[in-house]
TIVEXMI-559443 format. One record per residue: x, y, z of N, C-alpha, C in turn. Coordinates in Angstrom, 1 decimal. Atoms other than C-alpha are relative to their C-alpha. Last residue first. Example, Ala and Ser with C-alpha at 12.3 -4.5 7.8 and 13.67 -1.06 7.14 Angstrom:
{pt {-0.9,-1.1,0.0},{13.7,-1.1,7.1},{-0.8,1.1,0.8}}
{pt {0.9,-1.2,0.0},{12.3,-4.5,7.8},{0.9,1.2,0.0}}
END
This chain:
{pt {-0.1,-1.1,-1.0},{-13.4,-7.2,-20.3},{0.9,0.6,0.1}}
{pt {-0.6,-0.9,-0.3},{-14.0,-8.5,-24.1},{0.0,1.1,1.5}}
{pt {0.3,-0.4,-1.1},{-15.4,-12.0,-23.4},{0.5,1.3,0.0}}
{pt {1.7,-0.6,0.4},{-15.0,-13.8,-26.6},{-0.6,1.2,0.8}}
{pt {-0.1,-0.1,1.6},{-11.1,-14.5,-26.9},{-1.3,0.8,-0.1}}
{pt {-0.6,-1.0,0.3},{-10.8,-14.1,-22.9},{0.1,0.1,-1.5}}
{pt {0.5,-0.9,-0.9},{-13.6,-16.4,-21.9},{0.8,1.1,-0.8}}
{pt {1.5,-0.8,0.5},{-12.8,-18.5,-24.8},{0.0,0.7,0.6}}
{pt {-0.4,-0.4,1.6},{-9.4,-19.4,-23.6},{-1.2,0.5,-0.7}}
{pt {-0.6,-1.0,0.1},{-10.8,-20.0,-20.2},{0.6,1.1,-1.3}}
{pt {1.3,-1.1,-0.7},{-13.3,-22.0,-21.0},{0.7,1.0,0.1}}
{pt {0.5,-0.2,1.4},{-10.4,-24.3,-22.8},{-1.0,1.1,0.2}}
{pt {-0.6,-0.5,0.6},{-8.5,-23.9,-19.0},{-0.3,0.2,-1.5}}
{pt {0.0,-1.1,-0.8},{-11.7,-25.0,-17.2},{0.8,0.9,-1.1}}
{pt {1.1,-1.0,0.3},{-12.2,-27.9,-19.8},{0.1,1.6,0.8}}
{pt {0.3,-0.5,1.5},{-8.6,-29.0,-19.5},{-1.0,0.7,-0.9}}
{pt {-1.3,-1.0,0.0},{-8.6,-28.9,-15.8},{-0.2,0.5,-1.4}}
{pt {0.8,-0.8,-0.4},{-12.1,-31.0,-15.8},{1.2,1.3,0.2}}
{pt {0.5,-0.5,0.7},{-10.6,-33.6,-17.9},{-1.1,1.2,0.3}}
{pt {-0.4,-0.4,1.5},{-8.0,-34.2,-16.2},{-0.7,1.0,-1.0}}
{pt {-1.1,-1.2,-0.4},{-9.5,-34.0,-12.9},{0.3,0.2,-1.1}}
{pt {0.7,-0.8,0.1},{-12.1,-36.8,-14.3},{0.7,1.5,0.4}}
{pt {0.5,-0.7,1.1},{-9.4,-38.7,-15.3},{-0.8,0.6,-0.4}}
{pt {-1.3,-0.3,1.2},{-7.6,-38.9,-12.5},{-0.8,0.6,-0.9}}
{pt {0.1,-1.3,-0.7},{-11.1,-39.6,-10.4},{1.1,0.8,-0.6}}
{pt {0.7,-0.7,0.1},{-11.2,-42.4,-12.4},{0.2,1.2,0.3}}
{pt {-0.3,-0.1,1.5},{-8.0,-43.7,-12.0},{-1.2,1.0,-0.4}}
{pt {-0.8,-0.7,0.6},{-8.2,-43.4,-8.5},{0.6,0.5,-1.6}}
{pt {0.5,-1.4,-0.4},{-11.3,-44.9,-7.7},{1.0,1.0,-0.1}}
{pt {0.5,-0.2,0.8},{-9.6,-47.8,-9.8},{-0.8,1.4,0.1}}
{pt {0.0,-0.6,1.4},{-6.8,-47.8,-8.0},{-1.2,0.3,-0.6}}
{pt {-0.5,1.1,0.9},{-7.8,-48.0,-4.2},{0.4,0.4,-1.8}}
{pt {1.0,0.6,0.6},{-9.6,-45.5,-2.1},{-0.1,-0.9,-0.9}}
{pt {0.3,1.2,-1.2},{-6.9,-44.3,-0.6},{-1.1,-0.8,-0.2}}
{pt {-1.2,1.6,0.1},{-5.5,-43.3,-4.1},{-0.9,-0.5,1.5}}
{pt {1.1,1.0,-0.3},{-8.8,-40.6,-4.2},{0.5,-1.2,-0.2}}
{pt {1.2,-0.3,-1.0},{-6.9,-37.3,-4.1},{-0.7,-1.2,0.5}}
{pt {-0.3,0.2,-1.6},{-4.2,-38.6,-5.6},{-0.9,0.3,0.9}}
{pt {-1.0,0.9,-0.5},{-5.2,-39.5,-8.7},{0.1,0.2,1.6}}
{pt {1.2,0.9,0.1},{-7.8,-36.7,-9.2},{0.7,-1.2,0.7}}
{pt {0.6,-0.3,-1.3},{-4.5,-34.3,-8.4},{-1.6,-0.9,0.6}}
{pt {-0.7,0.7,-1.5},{-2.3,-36.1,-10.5},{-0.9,0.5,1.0}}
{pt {0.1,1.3,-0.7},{-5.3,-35.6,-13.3},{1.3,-1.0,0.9}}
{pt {1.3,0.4,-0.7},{-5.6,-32.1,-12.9},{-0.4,-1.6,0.7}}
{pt {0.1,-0.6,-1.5},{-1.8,-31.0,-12.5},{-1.7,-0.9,0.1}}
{pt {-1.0,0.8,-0.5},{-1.3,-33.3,-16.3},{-0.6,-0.2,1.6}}
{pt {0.3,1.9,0.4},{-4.2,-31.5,-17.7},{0.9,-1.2,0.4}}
{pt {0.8,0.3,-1.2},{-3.0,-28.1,-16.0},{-0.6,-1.2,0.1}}
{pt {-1.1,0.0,-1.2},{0.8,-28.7,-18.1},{-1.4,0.1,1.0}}
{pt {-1.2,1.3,0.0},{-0.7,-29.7,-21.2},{0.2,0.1,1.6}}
{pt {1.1,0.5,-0.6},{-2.8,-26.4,-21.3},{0.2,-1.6,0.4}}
{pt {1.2,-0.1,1.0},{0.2,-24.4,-21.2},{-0.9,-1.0,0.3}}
{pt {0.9,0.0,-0.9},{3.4,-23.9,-18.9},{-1.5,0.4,-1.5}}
{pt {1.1,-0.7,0.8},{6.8,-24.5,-20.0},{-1.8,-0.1,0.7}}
{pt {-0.7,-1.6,-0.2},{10.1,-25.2,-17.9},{-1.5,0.6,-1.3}}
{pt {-0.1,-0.1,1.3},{9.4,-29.1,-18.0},{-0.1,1.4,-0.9}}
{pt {-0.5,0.7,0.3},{10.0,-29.8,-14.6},{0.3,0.0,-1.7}}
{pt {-1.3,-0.1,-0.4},{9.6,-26.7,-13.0},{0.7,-1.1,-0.9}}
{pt {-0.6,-1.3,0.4},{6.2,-26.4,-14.7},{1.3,-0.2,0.1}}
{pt {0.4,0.4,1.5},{4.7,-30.1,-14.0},{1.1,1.1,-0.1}}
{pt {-0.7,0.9,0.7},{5.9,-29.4,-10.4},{0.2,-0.2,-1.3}}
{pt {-1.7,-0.9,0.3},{4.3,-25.8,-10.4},{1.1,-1.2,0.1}}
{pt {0.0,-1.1,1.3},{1.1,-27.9,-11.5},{1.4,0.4,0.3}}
{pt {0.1,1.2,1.2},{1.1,-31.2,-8.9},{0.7,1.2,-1.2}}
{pt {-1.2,0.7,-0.4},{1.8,-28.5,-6.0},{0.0,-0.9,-1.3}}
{pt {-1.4,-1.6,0.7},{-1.0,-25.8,-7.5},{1.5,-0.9,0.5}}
{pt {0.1,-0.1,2.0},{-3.2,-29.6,-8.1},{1.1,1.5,-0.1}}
{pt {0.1,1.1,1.0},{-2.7,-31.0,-4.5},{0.4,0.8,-1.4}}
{pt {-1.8,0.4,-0.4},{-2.9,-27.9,-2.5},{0.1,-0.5,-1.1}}
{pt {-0.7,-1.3,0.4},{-6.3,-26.6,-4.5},{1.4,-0.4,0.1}}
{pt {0.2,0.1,1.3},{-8.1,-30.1,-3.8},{1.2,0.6,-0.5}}
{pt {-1.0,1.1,0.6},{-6.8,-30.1,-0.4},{-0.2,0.1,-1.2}}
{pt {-0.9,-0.7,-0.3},{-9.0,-26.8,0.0},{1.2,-0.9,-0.5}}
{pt {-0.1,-0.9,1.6},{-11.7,-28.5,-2.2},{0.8,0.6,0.7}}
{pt {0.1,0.5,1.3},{-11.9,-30.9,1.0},{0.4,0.8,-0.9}}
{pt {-1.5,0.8,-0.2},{-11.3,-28.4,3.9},{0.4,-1.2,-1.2}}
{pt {-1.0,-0.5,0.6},{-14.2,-26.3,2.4},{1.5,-0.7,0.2}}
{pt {-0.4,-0.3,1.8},{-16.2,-29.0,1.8},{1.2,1.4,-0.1}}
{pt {-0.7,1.1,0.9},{-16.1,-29.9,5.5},{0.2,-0.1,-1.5}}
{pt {-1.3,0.4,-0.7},{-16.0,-26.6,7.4},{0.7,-1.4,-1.0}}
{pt {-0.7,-1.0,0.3},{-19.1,-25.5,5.2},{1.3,-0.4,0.2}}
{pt {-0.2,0.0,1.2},{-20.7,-28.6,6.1},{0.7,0.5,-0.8}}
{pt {-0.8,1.7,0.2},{-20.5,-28.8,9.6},{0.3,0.1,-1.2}}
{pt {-1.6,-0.2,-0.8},{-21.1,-24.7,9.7},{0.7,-1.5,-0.4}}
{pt {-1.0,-0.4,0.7},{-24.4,-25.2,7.7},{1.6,0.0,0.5}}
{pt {0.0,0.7,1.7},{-25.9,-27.7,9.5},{1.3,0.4,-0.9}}
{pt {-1.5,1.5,0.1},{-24.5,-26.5,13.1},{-0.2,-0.4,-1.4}}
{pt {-1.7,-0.5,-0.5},{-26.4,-23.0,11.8},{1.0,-1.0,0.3}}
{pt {-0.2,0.0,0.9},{-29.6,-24.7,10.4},{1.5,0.5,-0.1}}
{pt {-0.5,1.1,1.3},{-30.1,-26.6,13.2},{0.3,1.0,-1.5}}
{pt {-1.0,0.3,-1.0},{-29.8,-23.4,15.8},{0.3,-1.4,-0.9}}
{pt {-1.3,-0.6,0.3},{-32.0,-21.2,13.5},{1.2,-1.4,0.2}}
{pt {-0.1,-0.2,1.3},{-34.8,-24.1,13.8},{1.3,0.4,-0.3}}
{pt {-0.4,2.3,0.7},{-34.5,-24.9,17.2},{0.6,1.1,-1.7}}
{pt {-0.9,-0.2,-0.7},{-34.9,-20.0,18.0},{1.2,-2.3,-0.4}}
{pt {-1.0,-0.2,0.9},{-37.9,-20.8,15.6},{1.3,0.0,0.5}}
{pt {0.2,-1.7,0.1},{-39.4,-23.4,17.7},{0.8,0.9,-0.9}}
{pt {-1.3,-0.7,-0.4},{-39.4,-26.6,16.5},{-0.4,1.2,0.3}}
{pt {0.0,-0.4,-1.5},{-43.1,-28.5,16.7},{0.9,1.0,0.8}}
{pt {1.8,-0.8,-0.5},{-43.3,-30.5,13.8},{0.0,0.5,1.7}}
{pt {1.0,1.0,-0.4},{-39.3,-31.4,12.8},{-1.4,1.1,0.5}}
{pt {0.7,-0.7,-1.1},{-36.8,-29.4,10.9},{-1.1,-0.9,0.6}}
{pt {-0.5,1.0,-1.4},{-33.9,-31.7,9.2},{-1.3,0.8,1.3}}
{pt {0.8,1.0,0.3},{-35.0,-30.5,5.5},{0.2,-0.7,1.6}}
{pt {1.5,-0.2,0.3},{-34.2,-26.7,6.5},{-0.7,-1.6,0.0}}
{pt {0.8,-0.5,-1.2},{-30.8,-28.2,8.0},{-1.4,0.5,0.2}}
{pt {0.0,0.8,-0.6},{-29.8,-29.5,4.9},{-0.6,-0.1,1.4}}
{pt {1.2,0.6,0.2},{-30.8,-26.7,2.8},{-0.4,-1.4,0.8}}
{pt {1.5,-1.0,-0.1},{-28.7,-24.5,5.0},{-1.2,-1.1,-0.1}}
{pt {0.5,0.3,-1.0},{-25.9,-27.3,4.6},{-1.2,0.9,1.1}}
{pt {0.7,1.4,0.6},{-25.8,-27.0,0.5},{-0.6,-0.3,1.9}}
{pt {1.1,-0.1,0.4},{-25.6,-23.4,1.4},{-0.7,-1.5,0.0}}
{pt {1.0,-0.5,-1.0},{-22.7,-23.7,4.0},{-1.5,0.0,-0.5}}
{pt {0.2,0.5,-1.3},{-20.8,-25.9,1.9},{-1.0,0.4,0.8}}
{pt {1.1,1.2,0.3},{-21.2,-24.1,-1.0},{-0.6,-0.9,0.9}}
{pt {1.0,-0.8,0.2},{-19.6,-21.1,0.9},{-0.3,-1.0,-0.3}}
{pt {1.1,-0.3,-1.0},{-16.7,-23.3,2.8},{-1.5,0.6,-0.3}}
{pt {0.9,1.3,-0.7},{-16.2,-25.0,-0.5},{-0.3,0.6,0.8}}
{pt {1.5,0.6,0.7},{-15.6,-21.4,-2.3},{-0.7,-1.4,0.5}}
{pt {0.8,-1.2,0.0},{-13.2,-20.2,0.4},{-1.6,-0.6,-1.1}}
{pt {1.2,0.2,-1.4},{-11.7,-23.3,0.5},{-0.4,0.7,0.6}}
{pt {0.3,1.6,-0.1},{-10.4,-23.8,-3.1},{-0.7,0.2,1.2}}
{pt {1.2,-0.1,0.8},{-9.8,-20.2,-3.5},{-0.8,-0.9,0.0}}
{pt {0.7,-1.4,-0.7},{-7.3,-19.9,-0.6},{-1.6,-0.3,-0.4}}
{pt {0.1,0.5,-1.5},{-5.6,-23.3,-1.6},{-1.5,0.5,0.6}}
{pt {1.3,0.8,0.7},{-5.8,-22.1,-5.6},{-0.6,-1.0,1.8}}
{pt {0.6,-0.7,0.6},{-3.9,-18.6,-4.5},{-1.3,-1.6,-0.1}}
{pt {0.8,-1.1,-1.2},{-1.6,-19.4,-1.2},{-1.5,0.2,-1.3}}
{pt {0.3,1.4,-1.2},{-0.2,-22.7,-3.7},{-1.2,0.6,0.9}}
{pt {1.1,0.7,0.0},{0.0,-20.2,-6.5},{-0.4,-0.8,0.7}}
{pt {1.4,-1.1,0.2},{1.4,-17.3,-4.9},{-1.0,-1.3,-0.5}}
{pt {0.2,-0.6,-1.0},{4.2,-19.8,-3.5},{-1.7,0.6,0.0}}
{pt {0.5,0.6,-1.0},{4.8,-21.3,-6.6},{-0.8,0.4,0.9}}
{pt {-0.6,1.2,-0.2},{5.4,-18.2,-8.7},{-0.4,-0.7,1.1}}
{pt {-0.3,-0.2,-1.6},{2.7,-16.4,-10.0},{1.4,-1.0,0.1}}
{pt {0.7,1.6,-1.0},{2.7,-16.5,-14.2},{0.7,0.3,1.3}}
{pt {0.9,-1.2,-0.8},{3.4,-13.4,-16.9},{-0.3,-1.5,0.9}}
{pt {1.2,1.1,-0.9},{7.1,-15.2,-17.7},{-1.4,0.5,0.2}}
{pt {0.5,0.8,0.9},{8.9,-13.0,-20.2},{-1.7,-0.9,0.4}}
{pt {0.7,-0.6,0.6},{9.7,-10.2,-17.5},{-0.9,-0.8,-1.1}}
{pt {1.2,-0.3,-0.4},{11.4,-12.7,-15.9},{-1.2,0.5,-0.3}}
{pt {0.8,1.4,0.1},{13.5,-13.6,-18.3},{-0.9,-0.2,1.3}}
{pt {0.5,0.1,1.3},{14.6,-10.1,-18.8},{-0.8,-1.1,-0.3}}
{pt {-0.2,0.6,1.1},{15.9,-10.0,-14.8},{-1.1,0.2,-1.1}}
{pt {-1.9,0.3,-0.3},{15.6,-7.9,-12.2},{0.7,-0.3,-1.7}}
{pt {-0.6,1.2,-0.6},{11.7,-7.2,-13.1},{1.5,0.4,0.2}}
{pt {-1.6,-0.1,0.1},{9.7,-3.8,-12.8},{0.6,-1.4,-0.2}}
{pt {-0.9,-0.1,-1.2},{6.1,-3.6,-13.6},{1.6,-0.5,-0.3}}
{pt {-0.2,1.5,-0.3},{4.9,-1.7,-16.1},{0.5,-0.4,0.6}}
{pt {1.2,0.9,-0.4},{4.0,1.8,-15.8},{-0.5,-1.4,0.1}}
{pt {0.6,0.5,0.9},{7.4,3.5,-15.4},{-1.5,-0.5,0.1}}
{pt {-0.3,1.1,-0.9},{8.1,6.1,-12.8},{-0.4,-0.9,-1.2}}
{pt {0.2,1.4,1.3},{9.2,9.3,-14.7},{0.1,-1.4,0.8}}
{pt {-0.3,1.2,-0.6},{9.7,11.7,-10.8},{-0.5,-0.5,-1.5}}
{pt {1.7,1.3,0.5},{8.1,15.4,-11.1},{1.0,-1.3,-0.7}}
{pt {-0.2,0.8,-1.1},{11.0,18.1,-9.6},{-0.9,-1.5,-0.1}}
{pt {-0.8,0.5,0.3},{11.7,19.5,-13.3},{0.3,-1.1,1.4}}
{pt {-0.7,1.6,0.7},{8.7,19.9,-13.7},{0.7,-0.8,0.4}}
{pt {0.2,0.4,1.6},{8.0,22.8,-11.0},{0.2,-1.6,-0.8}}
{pt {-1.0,0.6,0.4},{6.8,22.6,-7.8},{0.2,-0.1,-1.4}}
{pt {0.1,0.0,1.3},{4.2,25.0,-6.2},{1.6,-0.6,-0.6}}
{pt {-1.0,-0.8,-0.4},{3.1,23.3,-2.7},{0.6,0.3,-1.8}}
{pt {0.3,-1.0,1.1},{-0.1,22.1,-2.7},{1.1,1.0,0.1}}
{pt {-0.5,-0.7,-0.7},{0.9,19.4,0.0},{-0.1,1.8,-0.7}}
{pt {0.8,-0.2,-1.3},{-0.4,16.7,-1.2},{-0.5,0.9,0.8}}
{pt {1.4,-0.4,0.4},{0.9,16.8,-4.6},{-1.0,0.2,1.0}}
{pt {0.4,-1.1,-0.8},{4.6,16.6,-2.9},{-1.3,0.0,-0.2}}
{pt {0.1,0.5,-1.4},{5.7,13.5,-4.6},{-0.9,0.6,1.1}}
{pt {-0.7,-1.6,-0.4},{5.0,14.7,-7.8},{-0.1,-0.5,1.5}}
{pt {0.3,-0.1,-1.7},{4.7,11.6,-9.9},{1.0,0.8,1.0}}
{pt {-0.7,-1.0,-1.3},{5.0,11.8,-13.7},{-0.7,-0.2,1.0}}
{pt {1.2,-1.0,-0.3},{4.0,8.6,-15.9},{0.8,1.0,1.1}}
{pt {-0.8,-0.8,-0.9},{6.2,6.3,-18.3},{-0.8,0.6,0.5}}
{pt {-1.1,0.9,-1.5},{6.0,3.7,-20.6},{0.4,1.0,1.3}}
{pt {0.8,1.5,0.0},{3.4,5.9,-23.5},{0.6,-0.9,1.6}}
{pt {1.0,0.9,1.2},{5.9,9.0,-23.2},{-0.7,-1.0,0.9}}
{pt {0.5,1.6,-0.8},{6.8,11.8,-21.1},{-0.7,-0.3,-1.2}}
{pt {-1.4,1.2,0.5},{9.3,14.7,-22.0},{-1.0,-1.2,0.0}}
{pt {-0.1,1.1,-1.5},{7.2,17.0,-19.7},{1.0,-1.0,-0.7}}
{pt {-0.6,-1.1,-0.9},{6.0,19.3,-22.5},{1.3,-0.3,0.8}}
{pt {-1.5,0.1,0.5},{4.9,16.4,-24.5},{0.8,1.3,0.7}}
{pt {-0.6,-1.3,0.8},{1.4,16.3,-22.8},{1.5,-0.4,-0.3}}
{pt {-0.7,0.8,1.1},{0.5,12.6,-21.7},{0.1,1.4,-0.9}}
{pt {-0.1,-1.1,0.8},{0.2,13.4,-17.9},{0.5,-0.7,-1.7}}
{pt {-0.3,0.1,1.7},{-0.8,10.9,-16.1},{0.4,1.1,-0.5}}
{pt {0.5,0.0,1.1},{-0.6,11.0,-12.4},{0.8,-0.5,-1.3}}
{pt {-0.3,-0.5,1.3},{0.3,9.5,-9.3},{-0.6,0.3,-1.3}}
{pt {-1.3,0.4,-0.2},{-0.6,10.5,-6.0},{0.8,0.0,-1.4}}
END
């Protein structure tokens, strides 16, 4: 569909690639029918282009998603092992499966719905932080971590909320410092 071309023939630079609409169709077209589509993406605006960050939306659908896609899986493992340790002298294997399956499933269901709230909570807490203070750095997931510790575990009185604050906190700020290495040290 589309290519590269970085011959000078063509006119084409670095920001720019030809696309021959037709290539499918081996039909012989010259140049002058070949399309300069850029390679970066497009914005409206200049101050868009500034931003590289999802907006709300993407992040809410993004840390939600991720949040309870990885609890349902841990979930299911931790409730594998749970269901292995629940076998009694005598099960047949047909028992056996059938506990390890409600095991896993209950479990799955419930850590992923947990760490799914997690996700809400902190991409709602974070594009708050953002909107509010129009900048976005490690300040701003350290804030999201620990309203999302906070609130997660307010029904459970202050102090279980403070804590749990300030373990969010500080487990936002570690993720995001990980991060920072990841991509300093990590050449992918």
């Amino acid at each position: 569909m589309a290519t590269n071309h970085s011959s000078d023939d063509h006119g084409s630079d670095q920001n720019t690639r030809l696309y021959n609409p037709y290539q499918n169709y081996e039909l012989p077209i010259k140049a002058q029918y070949l399309y300069k589509l850029p390679t970066s993406p497009e914005f409206l605006f200049t101050e868009e282009s500034l931003k590289q960050r999802r907006s709300w939306g993407e992040n809410l659908t993004f840390y939600t998603g991720t949040g309870y896609l990885g609890g349902s899986v841990a979930g299911a493992a931790a409730g594998i092992f749970s269901g292995v340790k629940s076998f009694e002298y005598g099960d047949t294997t047909k028992l056996k499966i059938n506990r390890m399956l409600n095991s896993s499933g209950q479990a799955g269901r419930s850590w992923g719905n947990k760490i799914g709230i997690v996700g809400l909570i902190y991409a709602g807490i974070e594009s708050g932080v953002v909107a509010l203070t129009d900048r976005d750095d490690v300040w701003t997931s350290v804030v999201a971590g620990l309203g999302t510790g906070a609130v997660f575990r307010a029904a459970r009185g202050v102090r279980s909320a403070a804590v749990a604050g300030a373990l969010g906190g500080i487990a936002a700020g570690a993720v995001v410092a990980g991060k920072q290495v990841f991509k300093r040290y990590a050449h992918i």
